[in-house]
C-alpha positions as CSV (number, residue, x, y, z in Angstrom):
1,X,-15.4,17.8,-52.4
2,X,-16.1,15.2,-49.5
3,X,-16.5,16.8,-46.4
4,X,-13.9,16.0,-43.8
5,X,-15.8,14.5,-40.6
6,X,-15.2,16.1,-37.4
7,X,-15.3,14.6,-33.8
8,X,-16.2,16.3,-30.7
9,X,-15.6,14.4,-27.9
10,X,-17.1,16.8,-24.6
11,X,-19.1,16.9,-21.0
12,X,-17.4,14.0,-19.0
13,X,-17.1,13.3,-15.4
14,X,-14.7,15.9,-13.9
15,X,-15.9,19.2,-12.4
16,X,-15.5,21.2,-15.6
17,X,-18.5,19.0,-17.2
18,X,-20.5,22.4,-17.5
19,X,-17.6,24.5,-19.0
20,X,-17.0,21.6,-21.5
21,X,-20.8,21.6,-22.9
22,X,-19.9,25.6,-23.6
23,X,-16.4,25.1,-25.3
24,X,-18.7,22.4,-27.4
25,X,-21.4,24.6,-28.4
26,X,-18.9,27.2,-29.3
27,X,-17.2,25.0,-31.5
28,X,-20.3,24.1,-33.2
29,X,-21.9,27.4,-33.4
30,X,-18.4,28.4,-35.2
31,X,-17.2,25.8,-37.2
32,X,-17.7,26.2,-41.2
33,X,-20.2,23.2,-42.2
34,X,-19.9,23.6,-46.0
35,X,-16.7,22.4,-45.1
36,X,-17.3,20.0,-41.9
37,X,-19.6,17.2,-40.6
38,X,-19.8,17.6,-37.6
39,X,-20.3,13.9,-35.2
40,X,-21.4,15.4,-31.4
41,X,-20.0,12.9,-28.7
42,X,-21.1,13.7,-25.8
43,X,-20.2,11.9,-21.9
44,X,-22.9,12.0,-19.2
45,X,-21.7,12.8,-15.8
46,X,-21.7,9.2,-15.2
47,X,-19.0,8.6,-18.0
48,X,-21.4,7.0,-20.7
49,X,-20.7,7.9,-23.9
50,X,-23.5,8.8,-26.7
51,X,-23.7,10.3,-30.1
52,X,-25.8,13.4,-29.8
53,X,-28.3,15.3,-32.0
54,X,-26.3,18.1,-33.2
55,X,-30.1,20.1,-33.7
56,X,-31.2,19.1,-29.9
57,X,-28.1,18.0,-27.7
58,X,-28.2,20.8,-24.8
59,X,-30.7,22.0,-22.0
60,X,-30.3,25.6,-21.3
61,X,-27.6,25.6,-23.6
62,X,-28.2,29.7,-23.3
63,X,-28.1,29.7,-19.2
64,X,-24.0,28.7,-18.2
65,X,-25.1,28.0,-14.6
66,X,-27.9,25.4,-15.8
67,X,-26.7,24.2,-18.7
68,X,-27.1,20.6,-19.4
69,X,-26.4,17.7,-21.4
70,X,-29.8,16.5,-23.4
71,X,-30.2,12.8,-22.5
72,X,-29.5,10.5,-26.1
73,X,-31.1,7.4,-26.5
74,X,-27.5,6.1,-28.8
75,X,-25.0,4.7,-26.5
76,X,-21.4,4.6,-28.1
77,X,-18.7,2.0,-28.2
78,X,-15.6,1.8,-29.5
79,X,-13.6,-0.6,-31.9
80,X,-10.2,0.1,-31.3
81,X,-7.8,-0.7,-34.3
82,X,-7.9,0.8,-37.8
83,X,-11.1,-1.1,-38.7
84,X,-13.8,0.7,-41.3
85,X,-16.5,1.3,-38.9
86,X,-14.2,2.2,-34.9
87,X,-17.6,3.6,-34.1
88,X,-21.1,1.5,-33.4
89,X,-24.2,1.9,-31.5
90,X,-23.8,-0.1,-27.7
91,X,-27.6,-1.2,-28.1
92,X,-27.3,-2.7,-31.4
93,X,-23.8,-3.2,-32.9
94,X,-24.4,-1.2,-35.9
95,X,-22.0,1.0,-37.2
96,X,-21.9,5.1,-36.7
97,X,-20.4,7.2,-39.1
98,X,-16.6,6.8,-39.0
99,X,-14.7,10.7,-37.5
100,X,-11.9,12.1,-39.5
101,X,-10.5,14.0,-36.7
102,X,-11.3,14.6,-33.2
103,X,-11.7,17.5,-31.1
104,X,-11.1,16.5,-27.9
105,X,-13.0,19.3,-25.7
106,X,-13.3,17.5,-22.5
107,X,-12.3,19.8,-19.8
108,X,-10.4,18.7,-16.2
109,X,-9.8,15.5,-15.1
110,X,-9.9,12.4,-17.8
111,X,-10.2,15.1,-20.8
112,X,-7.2,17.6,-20.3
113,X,-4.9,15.6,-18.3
114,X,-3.5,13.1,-20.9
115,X,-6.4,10.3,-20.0
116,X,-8.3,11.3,-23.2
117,X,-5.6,11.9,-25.7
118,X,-4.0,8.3,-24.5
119,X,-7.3,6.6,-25.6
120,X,-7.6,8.5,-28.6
121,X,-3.9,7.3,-29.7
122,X,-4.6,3.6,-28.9
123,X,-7.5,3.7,-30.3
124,X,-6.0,4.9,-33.8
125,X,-8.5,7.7,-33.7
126,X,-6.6,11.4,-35.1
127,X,-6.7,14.3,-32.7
128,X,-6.0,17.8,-32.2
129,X,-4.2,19.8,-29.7
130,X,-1.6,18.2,-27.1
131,X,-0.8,14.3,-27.0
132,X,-0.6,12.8,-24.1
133,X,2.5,14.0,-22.1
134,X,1.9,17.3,-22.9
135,X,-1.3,17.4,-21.4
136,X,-0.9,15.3,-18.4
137,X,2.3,18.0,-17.7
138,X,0.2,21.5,-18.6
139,X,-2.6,19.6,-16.4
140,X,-0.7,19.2,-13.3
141,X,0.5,22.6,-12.0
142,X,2.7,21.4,-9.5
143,X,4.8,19.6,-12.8
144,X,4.1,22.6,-15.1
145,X,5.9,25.3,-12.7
146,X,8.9,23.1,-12.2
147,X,9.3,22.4,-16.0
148,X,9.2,25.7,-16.9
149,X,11.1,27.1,-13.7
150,X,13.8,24.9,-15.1
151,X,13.7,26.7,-18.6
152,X,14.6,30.0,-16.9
153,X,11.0,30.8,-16.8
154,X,9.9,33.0,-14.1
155,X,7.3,31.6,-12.1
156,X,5.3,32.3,-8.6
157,X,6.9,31.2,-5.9
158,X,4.7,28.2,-4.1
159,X,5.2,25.4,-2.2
160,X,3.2,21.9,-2.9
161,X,1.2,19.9,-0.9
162,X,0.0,16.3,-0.4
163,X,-1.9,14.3,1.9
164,X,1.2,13.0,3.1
165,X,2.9,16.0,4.4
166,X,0.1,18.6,4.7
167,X,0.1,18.1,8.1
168,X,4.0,19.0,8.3
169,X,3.5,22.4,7.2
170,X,2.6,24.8,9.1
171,X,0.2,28.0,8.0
172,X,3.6,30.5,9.9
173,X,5.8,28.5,7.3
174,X,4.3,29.0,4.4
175,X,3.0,32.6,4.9
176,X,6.9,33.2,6.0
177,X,8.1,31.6,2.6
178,X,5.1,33.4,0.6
179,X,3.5,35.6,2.3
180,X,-0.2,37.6,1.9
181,X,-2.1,36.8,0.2
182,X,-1.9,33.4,-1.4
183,X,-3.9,31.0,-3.6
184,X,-4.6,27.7,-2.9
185,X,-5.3,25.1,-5.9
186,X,-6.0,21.6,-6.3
187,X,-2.7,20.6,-8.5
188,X,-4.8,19.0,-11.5
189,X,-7.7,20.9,-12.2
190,X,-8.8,24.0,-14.5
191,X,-11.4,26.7,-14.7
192,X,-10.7,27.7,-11.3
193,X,-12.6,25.0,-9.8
194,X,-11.6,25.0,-5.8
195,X,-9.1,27.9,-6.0
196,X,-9.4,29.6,-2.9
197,X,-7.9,33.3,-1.9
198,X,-6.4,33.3,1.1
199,X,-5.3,36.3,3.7
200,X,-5.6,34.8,7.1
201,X,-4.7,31.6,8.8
202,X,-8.7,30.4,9.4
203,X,-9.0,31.1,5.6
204,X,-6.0,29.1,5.1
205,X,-7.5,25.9,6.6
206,X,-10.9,26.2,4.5
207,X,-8.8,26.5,1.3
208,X,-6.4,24.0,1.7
209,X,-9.6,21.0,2.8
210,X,-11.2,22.5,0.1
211,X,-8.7,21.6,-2.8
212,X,-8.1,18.2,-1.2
213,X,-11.6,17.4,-2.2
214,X,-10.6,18.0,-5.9
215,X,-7.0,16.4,-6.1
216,X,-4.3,14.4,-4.3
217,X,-2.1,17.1,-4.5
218,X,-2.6,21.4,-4.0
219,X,-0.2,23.8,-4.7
220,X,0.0,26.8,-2.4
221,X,1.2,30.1,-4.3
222,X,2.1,33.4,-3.8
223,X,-0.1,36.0,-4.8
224,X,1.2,38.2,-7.6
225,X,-0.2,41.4,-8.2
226,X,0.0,42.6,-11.7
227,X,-2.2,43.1,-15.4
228,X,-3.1,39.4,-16.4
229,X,-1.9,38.8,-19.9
230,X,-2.7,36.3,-22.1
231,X,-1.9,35.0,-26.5
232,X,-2.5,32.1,-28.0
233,X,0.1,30.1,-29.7
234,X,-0.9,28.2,-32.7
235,X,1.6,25.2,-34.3
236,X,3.8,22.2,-33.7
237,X,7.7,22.5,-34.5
238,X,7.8,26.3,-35.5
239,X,5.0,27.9,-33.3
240,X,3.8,31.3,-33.5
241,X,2.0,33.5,-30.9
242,X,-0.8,35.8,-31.7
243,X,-0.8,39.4,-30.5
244,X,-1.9,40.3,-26.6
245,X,-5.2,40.4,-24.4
246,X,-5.9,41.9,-21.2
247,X,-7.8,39.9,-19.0
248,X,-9.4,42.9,-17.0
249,X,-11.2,42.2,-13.8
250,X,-14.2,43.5,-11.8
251,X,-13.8,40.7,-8.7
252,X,-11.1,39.9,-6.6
253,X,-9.9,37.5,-8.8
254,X,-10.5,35.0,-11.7
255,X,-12.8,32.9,-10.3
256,X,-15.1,29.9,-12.0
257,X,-18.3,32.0,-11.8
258,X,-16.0,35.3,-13.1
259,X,-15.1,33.2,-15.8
260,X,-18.4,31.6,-16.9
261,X,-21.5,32.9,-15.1
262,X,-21.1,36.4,-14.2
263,X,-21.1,38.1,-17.5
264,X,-19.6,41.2,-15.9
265,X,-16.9,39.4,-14.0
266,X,-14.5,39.6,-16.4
267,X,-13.8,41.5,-19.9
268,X,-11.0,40.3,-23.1
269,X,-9.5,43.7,-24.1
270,X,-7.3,42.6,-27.4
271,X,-5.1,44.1,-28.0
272,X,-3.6,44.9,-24.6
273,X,-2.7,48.6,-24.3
274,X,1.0,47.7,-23.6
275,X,3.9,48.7,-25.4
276,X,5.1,47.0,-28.8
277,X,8.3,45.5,-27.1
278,X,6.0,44.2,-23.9
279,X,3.6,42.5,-26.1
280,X,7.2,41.1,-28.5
281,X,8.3,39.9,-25.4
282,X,5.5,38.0,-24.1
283,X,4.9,36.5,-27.2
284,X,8.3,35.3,-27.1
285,X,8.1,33.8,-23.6
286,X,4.7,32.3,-24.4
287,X,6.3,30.6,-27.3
288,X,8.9,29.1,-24.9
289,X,6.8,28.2,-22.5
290,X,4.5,26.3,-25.2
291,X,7.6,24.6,-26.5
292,X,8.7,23.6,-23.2
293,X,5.9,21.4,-22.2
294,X,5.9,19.6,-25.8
295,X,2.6,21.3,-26.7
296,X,1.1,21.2,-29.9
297,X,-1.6,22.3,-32.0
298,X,-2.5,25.2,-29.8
299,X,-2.6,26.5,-26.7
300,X,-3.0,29.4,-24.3
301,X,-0.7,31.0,-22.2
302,X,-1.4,33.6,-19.6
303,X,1.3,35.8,-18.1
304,X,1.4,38.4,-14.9
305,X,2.7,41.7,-16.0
């Protein structure tokens, strides 16, 4: 039987360039290859696309805080339409191996946020996970509370900010509405990246020029103390969620060098030692959650308990 021909699109230009070369090498490290081929498409920091040696296509790939993207010497460009060949070599013109599918593994800004998935579907090329709405809503947190804060979902209290009226807002307003602590987050970005805990007013100011440098827009949220929760939910029209995880902490809180550097950060404890109807219920309000964005494929949703 043919092998079906698998795309991953990863790196890119946003922040999470790092985080995606580990989601990549994950997927390759797992992925069945009596079944799959496997076509590594890899984007430099500078946004050049290039087909990568699936033997040789990381530096450090064992080190998270140095890992790197191995320089490739085949540029990509892309035919949109449904042609034979949508893939050639920039340098030459000469056609790559066509992709069944892709796995669009691009993390942040451009990759998660709807950018990437919009391209793909112009460009007649199949993908997994989210399309394009989906993602640009689950990207922006700001969107993502208010959708699901409209489905009766509960959500921390925040309040959002833009360049526009940061200035308008004052730090005894929003620790009034909110109070200590909080967390301040650039409104379209993942992993962490810029997420600030805050607990006094000199704090406050850091946080807040520090998401700004990220995004247009931060949200400002109240800090929820509670177990962190989290299942994945797997499907399109009838999803289903798996069983509970406990995200259990040794830091202050989930931060980007919790989650990828510091191997004792953070631990997965599955299942989470909670009660049958907890977990039943979570995994119904992950479901909803899921459904309510338009997500697709699959997901993760994370819940305070």
């Amino acid at each position: 039987m043919e092998k079906l021909r698998v795309g991953i699109v990863f790196g890119g230009k946003s922040a999470e360039h790092e985080v995606s070369l580990q989601s990549a090498k994950n997927i390759v490290d797992a992925i069945d290859k009596s079944r799959f081929d496997v076509v590594l498409l890899g984007i430099d920091k500078q946004g050049q696309w290039h087909v990568s040696d699936a033997s040789n296509y990381l530096l450090n790939a064992d080190d998270p805080a140095h890992i790197a993207l191995r320089p490739s010497a085949t540029s990509l460009a892309q035919v949109p339409g449904k042609h034979e060949h949508q893939l050639i070599d920039a340098q030459n013109g000469q056609p790559l191996p066509t992709v069944d599918v892709i796995f669009p593994i691009v993390h942040g800004t451009l990759g998660e946020d709807g950018s990437l998935q919009g391209m793909l579907r112009v460009a007649n090329l199949p993908f997994v996970g989210s399309d394009v709405l989906a993602s640009a809503a689950c990207m922006d947190k700001d969107v993502t509370k208010r959708l699901l804060r409209d489905a009766g979902l509960n959500i921390a209290p925040f309040i959002t900010l833009t360049r526009a009226n940061r200035h308008n807002i004052s730090f005894a307003e929003v620790e009034s509405k909110l109070g200590l602590p909080l967390f301040v987050k650039p409104a379209n970005q993942g992993s962490s990246v810029g997420v600030s805990k805050v607990t006094s007013e000199e704090q406050y100011a850091i946080a807040v020029d520090l998401a700004f440098e990220f995004d247009h827009k931060v949200i400002v949220e109240q800090g929820i103390k509670g177990r962190e929760i989290e299942c994945a939910v797997l499907g399109n029209d009838n999803p289903q969620a798996s069983t509970c995880g406990e995200i259990v902490l040794t830091s202050d809180f989930y931060a980007y060098d919790t989650k990828y550097i510091d191997e004792d950060g953070a631990k997965v404890v599955v299942p989470a030692a909670i009660a049958p109807e907890i977990n039943d219920k979570i995994r119904a309000i992950a479901v909803q959650a899921y459904q309510t964005l338009g997500c697709a494929g699959m997901a993760r949703v994370d819940v305070f308990l």
